[in-house]
C-alpha positions in Angstrom: 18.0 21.3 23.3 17.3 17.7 23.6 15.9 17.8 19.7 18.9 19.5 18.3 21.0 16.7 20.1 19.2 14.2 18.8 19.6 15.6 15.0 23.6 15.8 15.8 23.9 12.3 16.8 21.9 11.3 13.3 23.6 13.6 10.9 27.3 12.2 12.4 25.9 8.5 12.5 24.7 9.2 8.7 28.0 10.8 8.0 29.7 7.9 9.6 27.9 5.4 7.3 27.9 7.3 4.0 31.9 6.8 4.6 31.9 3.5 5.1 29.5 2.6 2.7 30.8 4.8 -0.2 34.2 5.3 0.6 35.1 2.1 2.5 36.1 3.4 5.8 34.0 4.9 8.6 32.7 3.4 12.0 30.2 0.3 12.3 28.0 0.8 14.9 24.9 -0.7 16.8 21.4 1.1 17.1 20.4 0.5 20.7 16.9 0.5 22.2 16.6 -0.2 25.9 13.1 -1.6 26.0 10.5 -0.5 28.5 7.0 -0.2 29.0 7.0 3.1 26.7 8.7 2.1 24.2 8.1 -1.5 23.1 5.5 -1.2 20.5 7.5 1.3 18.8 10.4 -1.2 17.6 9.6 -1.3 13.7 10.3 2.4 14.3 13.8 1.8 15.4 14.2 -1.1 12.9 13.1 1.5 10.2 15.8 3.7 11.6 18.7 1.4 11.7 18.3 0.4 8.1 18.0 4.2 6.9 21.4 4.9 9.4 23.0 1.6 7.8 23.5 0.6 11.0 25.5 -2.7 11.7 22.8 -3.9 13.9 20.2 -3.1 16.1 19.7 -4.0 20.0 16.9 -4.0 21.9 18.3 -4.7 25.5 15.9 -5.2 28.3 16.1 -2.5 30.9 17.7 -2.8 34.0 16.4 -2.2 37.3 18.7 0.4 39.3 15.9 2.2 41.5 12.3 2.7 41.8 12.0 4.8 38.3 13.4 1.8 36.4 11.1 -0.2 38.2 7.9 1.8 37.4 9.1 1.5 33.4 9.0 -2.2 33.4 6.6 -4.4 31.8 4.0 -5.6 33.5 2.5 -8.6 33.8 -0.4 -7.3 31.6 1.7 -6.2 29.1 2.9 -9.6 28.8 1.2 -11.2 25.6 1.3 -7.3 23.6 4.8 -7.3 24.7 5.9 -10.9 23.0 3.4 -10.5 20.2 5.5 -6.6 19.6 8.9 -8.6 19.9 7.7 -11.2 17.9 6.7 -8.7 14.9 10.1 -7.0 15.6 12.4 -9.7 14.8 10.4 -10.8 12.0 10.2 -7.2 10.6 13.8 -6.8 11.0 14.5 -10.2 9.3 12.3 -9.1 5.8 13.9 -5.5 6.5 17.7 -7.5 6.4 18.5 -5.4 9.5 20.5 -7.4 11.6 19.5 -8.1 15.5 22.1 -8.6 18.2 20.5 -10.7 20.3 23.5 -11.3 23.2 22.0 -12.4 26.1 19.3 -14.4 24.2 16.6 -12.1 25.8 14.4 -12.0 22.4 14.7 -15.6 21.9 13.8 -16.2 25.2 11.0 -13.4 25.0 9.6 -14.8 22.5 8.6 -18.3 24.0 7.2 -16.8 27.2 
């Protein structure tokens, strides 16, 4: 089930951009990625994905802690200099890639000088 939802959200966010993009209307959208410690070496893959769902932008917002099983996907402390070097890559990837990176709390910027 969870597959086949997955496809329906990209075919009507690939639908949604092949009508803005061809015939000038259709919605702009952002590509979000709530980073955690599963996910964070995988952000050229969601780069990749923005830019083949013409997505306005891409955001990789930093998890928020709401119990113990938010906690337990955290970062930690050793995953600190794979986890700048991987957000590092990220932003420059996305740069060359001309995907745009909403950035609105600053939390790459500041990830990046850790």
């Amino acid at each position: 089930q969870t597959a086949r939802n997955y496809e329906r959200v990209i075919s009507n966010l690939r639908s949604l951009s092949e009508a803005r993009v061809k015939k000038g209307y259709g919605a702009h959208f952002t590509l979000m990625c709530v980073l955690n410690r599963l996910n964070y070496r995988d952000l050229k893959n969601y780069i990749d994905l923005a830019k083949e769902l013409k997505a306005t932008r891409v955001w990789f917002k930093p998890l928020e802690i709401h119990g113990p099983t938010h906690r337990a996907l955290l970062p930690q402390q050793d995953d600190a200099i794979e986890f700048k070097r991987c957000i590092g890559e990220a932003v420059a990837y996305a740069k060359k890639a001309k995907v745009n990176i909403f950035d609105g709390s600053s939390f790459l910027s500041q990830a990046t000088e850790l």
